[in-house]
PyMOL commands that place a pseudoatom at each C-alpha (Angstrom):
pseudoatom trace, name=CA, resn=UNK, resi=1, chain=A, elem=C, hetatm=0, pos=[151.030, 134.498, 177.883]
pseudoatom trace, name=CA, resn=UNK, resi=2, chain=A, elem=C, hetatm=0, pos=[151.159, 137.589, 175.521]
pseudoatom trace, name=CA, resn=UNK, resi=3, chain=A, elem=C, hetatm=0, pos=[149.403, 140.788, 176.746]
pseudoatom trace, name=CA, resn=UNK, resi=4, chain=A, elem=C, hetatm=0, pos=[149.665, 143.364, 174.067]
pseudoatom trace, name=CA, resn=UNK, resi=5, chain=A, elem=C, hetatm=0, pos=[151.151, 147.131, 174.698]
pseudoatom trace, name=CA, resn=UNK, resi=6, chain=A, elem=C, hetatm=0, pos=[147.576, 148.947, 174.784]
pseudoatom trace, name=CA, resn=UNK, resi=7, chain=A, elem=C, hetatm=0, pos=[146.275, 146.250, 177.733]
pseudoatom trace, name=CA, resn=UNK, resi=8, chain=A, elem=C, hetatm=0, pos=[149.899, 146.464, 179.607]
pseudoatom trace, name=CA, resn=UNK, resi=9, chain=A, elem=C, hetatm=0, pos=[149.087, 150.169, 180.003]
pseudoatom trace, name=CA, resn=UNK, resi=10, chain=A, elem=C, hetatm=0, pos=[145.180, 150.138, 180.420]
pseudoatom trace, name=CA, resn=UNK, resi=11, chain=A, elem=C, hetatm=0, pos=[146.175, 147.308, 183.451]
pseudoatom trace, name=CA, resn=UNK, resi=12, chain=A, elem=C, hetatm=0, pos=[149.372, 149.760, 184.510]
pseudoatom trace, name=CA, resn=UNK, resi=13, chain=A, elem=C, hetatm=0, pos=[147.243, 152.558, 184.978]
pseudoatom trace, name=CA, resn=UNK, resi=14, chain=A, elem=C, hetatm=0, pos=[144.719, 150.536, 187.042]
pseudoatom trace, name=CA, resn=UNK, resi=15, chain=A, elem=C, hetatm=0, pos=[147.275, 149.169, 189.281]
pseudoatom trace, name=CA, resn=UNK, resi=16, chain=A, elem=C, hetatm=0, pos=[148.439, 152.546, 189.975]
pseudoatom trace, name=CA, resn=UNK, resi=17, chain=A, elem=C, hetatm=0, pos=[145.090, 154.253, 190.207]
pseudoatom trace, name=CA, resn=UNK, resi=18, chain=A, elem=C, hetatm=0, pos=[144.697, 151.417, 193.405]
pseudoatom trace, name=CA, resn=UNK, resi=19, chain=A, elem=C, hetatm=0, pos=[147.925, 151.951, 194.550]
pseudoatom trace, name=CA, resn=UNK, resi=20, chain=A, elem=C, hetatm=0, pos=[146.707, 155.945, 194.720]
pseudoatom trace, name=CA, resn=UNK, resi=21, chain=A, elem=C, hetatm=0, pos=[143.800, 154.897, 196.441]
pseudoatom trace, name=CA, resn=UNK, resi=22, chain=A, elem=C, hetatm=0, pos=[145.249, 152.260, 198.966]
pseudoatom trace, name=CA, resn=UNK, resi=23, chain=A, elem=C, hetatm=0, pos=[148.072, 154.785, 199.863]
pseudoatom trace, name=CA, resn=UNK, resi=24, chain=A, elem=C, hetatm=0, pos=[145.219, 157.492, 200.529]
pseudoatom trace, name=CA, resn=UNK, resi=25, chain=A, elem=C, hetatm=0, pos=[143.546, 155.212, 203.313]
pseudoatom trace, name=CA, resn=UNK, resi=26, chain=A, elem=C, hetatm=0, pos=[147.046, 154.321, 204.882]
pseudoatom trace, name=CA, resn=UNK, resi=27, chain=A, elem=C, hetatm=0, pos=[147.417, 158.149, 205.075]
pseudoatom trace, name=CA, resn=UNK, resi=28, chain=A, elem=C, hetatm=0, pos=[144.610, 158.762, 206.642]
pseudoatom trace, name=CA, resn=UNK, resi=29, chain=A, elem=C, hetatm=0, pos=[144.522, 156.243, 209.190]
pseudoatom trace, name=CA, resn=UNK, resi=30, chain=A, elem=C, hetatm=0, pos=[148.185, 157.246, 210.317]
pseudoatom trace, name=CA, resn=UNK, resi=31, chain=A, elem=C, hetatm=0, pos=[148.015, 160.998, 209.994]
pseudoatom trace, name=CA, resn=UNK, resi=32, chain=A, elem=C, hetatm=0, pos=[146.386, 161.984, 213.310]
pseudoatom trace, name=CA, resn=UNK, resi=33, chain=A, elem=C, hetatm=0, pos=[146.284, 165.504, 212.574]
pseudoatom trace, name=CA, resn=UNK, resi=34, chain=A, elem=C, hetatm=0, pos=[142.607, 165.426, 211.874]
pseudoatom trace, name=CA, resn=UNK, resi=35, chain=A, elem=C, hetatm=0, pos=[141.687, 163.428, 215.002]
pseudoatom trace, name=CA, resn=UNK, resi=36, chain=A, elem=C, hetatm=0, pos=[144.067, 164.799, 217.532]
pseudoatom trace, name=CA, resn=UNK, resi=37, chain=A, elem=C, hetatm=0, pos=[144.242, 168.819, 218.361]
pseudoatom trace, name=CA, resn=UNK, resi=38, chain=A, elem=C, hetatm=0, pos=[148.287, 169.854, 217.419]
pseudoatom trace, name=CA, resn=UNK, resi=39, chain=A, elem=C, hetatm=0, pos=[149.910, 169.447, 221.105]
pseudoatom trace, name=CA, resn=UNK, resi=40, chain=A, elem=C, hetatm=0, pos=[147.737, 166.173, 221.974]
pseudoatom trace, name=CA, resn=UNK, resi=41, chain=A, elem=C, hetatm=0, pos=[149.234, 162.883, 220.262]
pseudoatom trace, name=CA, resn=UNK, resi=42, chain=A, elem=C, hetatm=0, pos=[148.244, 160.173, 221.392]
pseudoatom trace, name=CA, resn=UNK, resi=43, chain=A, elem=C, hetatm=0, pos=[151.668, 158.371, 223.340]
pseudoatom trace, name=CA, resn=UNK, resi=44, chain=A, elem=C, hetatm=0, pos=[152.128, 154.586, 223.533]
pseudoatom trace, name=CA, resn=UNK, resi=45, chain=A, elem=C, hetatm=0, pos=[153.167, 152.681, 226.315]
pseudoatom trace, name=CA, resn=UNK, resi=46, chain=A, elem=C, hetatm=0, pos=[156.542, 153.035, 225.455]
pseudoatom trace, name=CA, resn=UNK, resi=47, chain=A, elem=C, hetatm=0, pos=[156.563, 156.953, 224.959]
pseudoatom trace, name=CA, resn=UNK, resi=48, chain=A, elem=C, hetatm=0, pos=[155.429, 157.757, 228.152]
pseudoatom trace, name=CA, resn=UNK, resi=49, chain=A, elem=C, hetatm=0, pos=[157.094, 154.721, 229.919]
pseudoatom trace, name=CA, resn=UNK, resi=50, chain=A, elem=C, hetatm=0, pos=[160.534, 156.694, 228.405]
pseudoatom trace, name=CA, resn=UNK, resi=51, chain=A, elem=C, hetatm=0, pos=[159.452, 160.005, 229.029]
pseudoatom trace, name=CA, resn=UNK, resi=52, chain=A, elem=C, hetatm=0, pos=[158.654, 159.236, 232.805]
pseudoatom trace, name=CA, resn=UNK, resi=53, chain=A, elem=C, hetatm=0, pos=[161.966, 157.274, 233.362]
pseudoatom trace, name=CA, resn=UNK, resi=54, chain=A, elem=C, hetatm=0, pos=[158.938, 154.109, 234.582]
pseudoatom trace, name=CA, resn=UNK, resi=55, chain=A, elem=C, hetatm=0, pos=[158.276, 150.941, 234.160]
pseudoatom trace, name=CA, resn=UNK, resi=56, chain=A, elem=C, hetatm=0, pos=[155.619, 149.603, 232.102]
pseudoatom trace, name=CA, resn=UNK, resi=57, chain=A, elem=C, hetatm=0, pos=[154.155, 147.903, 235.084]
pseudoatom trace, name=CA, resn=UNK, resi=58, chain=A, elem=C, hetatm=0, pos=[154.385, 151.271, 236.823]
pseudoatom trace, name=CA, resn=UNK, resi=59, chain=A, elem=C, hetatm=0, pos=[152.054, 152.673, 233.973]
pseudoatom trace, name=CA, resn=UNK, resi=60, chain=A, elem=C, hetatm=0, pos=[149.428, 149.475, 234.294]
pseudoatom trace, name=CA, resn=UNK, resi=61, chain=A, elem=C, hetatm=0, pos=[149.658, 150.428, 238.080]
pseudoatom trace, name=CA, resn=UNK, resi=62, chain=A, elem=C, hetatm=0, pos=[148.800, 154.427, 237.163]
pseudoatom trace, name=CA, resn=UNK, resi=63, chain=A, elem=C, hetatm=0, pos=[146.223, 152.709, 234.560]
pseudoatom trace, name=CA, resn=UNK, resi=64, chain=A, elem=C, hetatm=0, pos=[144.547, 150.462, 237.372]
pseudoatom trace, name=CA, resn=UNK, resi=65, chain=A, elem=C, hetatm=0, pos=[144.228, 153.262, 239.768]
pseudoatom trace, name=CA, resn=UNK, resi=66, chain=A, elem=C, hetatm=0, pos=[143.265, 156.046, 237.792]
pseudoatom trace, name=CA, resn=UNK, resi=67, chain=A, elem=C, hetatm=0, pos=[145.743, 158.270, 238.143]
pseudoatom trace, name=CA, resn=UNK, resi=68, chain=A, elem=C, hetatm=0, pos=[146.488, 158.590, 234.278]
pseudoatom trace, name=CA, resn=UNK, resi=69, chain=A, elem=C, hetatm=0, pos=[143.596, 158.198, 231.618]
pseudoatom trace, name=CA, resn=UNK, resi=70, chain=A, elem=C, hetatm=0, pos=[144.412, 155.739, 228.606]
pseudoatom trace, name=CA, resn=UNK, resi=71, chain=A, elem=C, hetatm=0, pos=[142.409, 154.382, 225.952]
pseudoatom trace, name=CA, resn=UNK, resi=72, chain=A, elem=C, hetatm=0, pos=[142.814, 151.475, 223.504]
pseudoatom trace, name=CA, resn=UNK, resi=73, chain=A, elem=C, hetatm=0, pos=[142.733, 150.532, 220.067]
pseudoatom trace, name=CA, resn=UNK, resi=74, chain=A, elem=C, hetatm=0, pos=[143.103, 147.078, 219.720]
pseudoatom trace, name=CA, resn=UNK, resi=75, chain=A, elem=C, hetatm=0, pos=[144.869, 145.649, 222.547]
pseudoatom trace, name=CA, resn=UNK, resi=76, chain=A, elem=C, hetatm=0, pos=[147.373, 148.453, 222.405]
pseudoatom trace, name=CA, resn=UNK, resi=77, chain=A, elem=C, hetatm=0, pos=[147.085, 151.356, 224.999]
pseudoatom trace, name=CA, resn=UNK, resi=78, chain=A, elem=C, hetatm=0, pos=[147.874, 155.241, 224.243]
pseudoatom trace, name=CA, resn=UNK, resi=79, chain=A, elem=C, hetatm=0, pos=[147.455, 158.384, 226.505]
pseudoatom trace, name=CA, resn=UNK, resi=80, chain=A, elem=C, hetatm=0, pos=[146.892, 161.333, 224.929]
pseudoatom trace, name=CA, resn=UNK, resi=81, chain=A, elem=C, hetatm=0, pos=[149.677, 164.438, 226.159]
pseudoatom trace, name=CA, resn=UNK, resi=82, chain=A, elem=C, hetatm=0, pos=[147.592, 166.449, 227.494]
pseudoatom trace, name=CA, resn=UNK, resi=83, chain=A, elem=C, hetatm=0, pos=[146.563, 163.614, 230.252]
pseudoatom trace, name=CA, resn=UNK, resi=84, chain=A, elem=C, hetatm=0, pos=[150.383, 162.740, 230.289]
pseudoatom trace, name=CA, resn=UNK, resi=85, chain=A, elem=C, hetatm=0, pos=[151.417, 166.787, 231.036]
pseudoatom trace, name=CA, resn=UNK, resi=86, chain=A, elem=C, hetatm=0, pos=[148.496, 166.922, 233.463]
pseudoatom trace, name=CA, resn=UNK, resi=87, chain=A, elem=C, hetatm=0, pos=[149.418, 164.183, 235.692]
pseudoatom trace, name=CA, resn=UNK, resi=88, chain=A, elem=C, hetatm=0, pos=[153.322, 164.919, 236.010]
pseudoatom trace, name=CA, resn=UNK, resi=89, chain=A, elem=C, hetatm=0, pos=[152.109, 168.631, 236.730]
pseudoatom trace, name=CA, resn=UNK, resi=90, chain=A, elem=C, hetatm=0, pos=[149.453, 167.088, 239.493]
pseudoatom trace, name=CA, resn=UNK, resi=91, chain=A, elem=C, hetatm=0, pos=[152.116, 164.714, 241.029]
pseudoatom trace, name=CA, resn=UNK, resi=92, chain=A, elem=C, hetatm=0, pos=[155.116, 167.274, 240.543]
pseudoatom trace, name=CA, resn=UNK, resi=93, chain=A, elem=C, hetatm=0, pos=[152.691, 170.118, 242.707]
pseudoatom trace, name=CA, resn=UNK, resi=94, chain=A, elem=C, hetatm=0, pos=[151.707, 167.086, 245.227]
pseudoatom trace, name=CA, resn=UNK, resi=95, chain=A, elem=C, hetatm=0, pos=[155.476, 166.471, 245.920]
pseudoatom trace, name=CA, resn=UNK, resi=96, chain=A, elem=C, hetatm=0, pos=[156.343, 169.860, 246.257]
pseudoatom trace, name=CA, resn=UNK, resi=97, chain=A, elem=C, hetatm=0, pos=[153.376, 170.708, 248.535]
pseudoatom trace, name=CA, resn=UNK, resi=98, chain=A, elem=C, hetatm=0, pos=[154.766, 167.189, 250.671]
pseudoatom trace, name=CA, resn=UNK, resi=99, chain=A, elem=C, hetatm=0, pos=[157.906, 168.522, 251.045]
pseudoatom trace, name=CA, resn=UNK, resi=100, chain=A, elem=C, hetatm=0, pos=[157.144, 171.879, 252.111]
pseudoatom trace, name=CA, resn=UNK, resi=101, chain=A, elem=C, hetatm=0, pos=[154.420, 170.390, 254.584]
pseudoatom trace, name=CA, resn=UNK, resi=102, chain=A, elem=C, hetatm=0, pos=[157.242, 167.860, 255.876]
pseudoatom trace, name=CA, resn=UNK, resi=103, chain=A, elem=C, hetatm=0, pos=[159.872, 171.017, 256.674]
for i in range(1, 103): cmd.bond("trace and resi %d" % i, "trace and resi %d" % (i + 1))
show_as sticks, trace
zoom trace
């Protein structure tokens, strides 16, 4: 097969132009920065399993009792960090107030 210079470049500069366009949607759908505010990413189950030293069971526990909001996209769960700061603040008050009630 013999493609001459002028149609190698015309078909170049479409398969770039795609390639422009095709990065541009990746981009978008991974740059949260236009869904999320600044401090509120959302956190995957392995984030906040990490960042609360728990179990992923633990978190399906906090999920199936409401104690931390989630939601889903796809079958994979997120929280955002707002709902993550709020409920270590709520639980790390309750504690204190437990301990001080139990002196």
């Amino acid at each position: 097969m013999y493609i001459n210079n002028e149609d190698f470049v015309k078909w170049a500069a479409l398969i770039a132009q795609n390639q422009k366009e095709t990065n541009s949607k990746l981009n978008s759908l991974i740059n949260t920065n236009d869904v999320f505010d600044k401090d509120d990413k959302p956190l995957d189950n392995q984030d906040v399993s990490l960042m609360l030293n728990v179990s992923h069971r633990t978190l399906q526990r906090y999920r199936d009792n409401d104690l931390l909001p989630f939601f889903k996209i796809g079958q994979k769960v997120y929280y955002r960090t707002s709902d993550v700061r709020n409920f270590v603040f709520k639980y790390q008050q309750q504690a204190k107030t437990e301990t001080k009630g139990g002196q």
